[in-house]
C-alpha positions as CSV (number, residue, x, y, z in Angstrom):
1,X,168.6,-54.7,183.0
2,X,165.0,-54.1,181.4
3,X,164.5,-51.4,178.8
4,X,160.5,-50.0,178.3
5,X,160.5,-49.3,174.8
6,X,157.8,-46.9,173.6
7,X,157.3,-46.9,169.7
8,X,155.3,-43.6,168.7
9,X,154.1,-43.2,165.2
10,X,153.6,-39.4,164.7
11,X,151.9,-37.8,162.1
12,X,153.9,-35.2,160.1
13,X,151.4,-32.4,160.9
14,X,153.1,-31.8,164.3
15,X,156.3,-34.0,163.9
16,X,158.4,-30.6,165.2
17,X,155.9,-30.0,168.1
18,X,156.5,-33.7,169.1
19,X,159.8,-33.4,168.9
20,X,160.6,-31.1,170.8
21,X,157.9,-31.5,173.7
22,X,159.8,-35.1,173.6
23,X,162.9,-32.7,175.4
24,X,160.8,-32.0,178.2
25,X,158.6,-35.5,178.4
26,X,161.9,-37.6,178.3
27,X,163.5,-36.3,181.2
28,X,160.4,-36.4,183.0
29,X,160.1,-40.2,182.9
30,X,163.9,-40.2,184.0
31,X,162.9,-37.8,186.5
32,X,160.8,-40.5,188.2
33,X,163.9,-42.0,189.1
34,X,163.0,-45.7,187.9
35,X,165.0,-45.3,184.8
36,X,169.2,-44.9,184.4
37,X,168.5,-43.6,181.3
38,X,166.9,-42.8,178.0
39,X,167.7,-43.1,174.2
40,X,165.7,-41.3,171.4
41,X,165.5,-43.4,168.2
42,X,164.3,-42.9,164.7
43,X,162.7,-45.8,163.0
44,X,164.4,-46.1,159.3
45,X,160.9,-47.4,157.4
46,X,158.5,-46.0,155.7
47,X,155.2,-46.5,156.9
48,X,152.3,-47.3,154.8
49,X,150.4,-45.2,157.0
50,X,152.1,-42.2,156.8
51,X,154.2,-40.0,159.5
52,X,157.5,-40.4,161.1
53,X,158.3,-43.3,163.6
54,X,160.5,-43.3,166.8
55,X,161.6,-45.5,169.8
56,X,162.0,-44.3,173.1
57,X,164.2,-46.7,175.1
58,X,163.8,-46.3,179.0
59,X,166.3,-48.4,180.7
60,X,165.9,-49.8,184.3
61,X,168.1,-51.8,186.6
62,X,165.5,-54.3,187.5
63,X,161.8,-55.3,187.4
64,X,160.5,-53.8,190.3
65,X,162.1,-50.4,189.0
66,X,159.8,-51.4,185.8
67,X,156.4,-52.2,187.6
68,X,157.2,-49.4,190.0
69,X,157.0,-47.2,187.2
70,X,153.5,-48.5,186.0
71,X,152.3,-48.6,189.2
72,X,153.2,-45.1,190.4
73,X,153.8,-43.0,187.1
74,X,153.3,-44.2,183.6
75,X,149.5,-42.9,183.5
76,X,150.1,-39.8,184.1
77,X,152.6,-39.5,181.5
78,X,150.5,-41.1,179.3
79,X,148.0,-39.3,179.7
80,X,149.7,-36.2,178.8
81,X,151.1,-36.9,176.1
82,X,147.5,-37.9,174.4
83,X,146.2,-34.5,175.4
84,X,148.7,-32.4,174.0
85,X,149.3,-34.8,170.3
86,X,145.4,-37.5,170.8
87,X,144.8,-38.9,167.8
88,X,148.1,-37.4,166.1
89,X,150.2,-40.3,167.2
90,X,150.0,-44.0,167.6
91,X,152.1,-45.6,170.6
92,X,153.1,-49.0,171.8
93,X,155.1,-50.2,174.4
94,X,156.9,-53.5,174.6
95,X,159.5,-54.9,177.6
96,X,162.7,-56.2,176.9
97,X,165.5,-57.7,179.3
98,X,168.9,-57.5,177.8
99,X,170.6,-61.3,178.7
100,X,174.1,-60.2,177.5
101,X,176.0,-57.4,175.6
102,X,178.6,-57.7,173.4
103,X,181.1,-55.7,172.4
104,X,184.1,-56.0,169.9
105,X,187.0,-57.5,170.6
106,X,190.1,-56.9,168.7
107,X,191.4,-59.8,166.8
108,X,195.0,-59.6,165.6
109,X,196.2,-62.0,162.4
């Protein structure tokens, strides 16, 4: 599994707009079909520059899913986005690949 992470700094001016153009913009990067599915974070610090901070975290069954996604769809979205917020919000995107979950186990004395 890889998960595209998106981290978007947004400045409080239009934090609600963002928000909730995020309900629409999500599921269109789902829609593209190279994701399984999404998760919305907020980041918990304060930022010395100001605004609220949140992870989007696309997740993708494998790589070529991932460079698919670059390849076919992730300027257009991109693009988007900057028109509607520009210099509003700050993004950047990192890669992860998960190597292993864990979950609890239940341990009995």
């Amino acid at each position: 599994m890889y998960i595209y992470n998106v981290t978007i700094n947004i400045d409080e001016t239009v934090h609600k707009e963002w928000l909730t153009w995020m309900e629409s913009h999500i599921p269109n990067v789902l829609n593209t079909g190279k994701f399984i599915s999404a998760k919305l974070t907020e980041v918990l610090v304060d930022e010395e520059m100001g605004g609220k901070t949140y992870s989007v975290q696309y997740t993708a069954t494998t790589r070529e899913e991932l460079d698919d996604y670059y390849k076919e769809d992730a300027e257009k979205l991109q693009v988007e986005s900057l028109k509607k917020f520009g210099d509003k919000m700050l993004a950047f995107r990192t890669e992860l690949r998960l190597i292993k979950e864990f979950y609890p186990t239940n341990v009995s004395n």
